[in-house]
Wavefront OBJ file of the C-alpha trace (Angstrom):
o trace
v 84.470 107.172 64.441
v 84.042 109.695 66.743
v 82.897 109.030 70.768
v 80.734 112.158 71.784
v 80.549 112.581 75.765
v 77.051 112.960 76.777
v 75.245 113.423 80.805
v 72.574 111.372 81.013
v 70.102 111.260 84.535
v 69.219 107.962 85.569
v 67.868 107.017 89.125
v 71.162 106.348 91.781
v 69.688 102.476 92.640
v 70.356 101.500 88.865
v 73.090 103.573 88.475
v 74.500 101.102 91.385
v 73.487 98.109 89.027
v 75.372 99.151 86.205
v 78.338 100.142 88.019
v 78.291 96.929 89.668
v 77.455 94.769 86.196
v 80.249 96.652 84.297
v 82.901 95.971 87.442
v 81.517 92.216 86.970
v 82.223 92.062 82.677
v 85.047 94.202 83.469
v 83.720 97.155 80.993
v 84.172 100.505 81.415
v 80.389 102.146 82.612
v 80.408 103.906 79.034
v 81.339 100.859 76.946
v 78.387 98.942 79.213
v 76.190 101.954 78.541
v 77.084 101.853 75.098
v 76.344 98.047 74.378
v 72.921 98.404 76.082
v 71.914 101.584 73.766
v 72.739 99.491 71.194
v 70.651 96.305 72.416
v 67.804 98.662 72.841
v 67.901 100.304 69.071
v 68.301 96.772 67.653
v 64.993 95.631 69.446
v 63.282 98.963 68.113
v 64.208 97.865 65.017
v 63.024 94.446 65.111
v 59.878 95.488 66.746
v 59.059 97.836 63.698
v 59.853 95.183 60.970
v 57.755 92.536 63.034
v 55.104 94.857 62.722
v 55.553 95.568 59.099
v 55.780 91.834 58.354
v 52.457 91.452 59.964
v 50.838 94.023 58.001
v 51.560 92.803 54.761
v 50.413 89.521 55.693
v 47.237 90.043 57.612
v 45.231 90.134 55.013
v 46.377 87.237 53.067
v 46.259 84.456 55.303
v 44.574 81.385 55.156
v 42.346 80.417 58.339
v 44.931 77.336 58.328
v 47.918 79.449 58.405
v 46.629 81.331 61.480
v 48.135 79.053 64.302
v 51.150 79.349 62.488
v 51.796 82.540 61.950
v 50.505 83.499 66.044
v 53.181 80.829 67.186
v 55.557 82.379 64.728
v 54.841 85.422 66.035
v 55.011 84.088 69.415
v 58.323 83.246 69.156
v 59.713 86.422 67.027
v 58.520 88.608 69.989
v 60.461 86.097 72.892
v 63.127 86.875 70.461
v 63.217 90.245 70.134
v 62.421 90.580 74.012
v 65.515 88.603 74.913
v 63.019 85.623 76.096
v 65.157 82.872 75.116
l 1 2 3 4 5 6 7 8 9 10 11 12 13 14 15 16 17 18 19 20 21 22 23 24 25 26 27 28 29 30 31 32 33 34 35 36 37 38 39 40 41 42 43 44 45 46 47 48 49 50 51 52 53 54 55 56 57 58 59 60 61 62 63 64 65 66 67 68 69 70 71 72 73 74 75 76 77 78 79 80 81 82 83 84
């Protein structure tokens, strides 16, 4: 697999964050960069499927499945936003 070089502008304060983070996992500021691209696309992902599960559902629930499903719910989304 190939490794592409790419400029990307970000603002100098969290440039200073993620210089200071990778020092700190002792990670190169591309391989930190890389890992949180990767984070991010995942969490797209899961966001979309989330969604998709609750459209094919929200029409066939039961009004005694609904607290269910919203604390299901609930807790995909803390999951998906790194809530733990």
């Amino acid at each position: 697999m190939s490794n592409p070089k790419t400029a990307i502008s970000i603002q100098e304060p969290l440039l200073k964050e993620a210089d200071s983070l990778a020092r700190e996992l002792k990670l190169s500021r591309s391989r930190l960069f890389a890992i949180a691209m990767a984070e991010f696309i995942q969490r797209q992902h899961n966001k979309k499927l989330l969604q998709r599960i609750n459209e094919a559902y929200i029409d066939n629930t039961d009004a005694s499945d609904e607290d269910y499903l919203q604390g299901l719910k609930k807790r995909h989304r803390e999951l998906i936003e790194g809530q733990w």
